[in-house]
N, C-alpha and C positions, 0 to 999 in steps of 0.2 A: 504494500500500500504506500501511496506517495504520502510524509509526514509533513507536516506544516512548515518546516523548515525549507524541505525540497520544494516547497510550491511559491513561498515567497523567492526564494535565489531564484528558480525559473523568471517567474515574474519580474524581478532587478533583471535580470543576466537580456529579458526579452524589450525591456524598456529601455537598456542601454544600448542596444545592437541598435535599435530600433530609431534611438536619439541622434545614433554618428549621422544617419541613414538621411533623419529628418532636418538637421541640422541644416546636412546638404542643399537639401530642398529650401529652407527657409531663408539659406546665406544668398539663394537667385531669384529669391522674391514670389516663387511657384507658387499656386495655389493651395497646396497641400504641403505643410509645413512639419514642426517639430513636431506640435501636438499632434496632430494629424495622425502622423507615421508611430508614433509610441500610441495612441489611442487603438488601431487597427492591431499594432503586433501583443498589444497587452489583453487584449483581447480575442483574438486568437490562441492567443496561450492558454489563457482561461478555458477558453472550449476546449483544450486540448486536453490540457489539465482533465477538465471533466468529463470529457469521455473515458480518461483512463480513470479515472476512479471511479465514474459508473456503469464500469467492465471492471475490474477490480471487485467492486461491493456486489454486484449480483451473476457472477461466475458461478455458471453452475446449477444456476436457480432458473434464468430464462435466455433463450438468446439475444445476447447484444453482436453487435459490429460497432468496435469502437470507432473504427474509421468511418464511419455515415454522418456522426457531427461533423468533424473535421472536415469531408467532404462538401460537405455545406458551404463552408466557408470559403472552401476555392469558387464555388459557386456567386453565392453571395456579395461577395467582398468588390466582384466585379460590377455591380450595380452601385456602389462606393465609388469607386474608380469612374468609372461610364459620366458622374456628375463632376469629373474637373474634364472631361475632354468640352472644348469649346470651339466653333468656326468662327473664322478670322476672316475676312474677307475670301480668299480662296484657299487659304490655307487652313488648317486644323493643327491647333494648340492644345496643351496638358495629356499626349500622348505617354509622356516619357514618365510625366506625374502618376497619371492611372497606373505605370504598367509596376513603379515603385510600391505605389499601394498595396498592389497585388502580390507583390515579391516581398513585402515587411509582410503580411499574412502569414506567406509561408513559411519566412524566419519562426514566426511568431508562435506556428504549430508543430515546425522543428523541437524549439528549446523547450516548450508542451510538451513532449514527448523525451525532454532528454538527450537528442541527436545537437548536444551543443557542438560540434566538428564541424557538420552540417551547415549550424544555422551560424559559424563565425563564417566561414568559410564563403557561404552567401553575402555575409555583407560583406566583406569584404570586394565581392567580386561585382556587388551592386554600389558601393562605393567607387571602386576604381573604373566601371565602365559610368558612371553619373561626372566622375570627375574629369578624367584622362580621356575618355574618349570627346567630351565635349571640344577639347585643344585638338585632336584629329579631326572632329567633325567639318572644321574651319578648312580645311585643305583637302575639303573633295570637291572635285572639278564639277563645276553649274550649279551648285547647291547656293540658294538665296536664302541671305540674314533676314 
């Protein structure tokens, strides 16, 4: 059974991945900001959390699939997201916001789950493709600011 202890560290460990993540987003003025991004992965965690403790608490008694909340939420989350895409005259903005949203979720029901490897590992890679790739994005041929 996951103890009180394990559920708050998840929770920190989900809000901090979550924060570098959002940070990012808030330091370019995006729609989808600090809170934003720790609001989504802390809560995701949570469902996480709680599918495993309720597959945990009634193992045995009835069938569960702990993975059908969580599923939800890859679902879900994207109805979250869908409200920062916006049209710009011809263009379509908050692309990159949405898809962050959707990627701190899944951090979010990583570190839920205890796959902390996984969900550094993610931000990291959602860090460095938010930041590093933004400076390559600048020097692709016919692409307009």
């Amino acid at each position: 059974m996951i103890n009180g202890f394990h559920t708050v560290i998840r929770l920190l460990v989900a809000a901090f991945l979550s924060g570098l993540i959002g940070f990012e987003r808030e330091a370019h003025g995006r729609p989808a900001g600090l809170r934003t991004h720790v609001l989504v992965c802390v809560g995701s965690t949570l469902i996480m959390l709680t599918s495993i403790y309720m597959f945990e608490a009634y193992v045995g008694r009835v069938a569960l699939d702990p993975t059908r909340i969580a599923a939800n939420v890859v679902t879900g989350i994207g109805f979250l997201g869908a409200g920062t895409i916006l049209r710009s005259g011809a263009s379509i903005v908050g692309l990159t916001t949405a898809a962050s949203i959707w990627a701190v979720a899944g951090v979010g029901l990583a570190v839920g789950c205890g796959y902390y490897s996984g969900a550094f590992a993610t931000t990291f890679i959602i860090l460095l493709t938010l930041l590093v790739l933004r400076k390559i994005e600048n020097f692709v041929p016919g692409k307009k600011d």
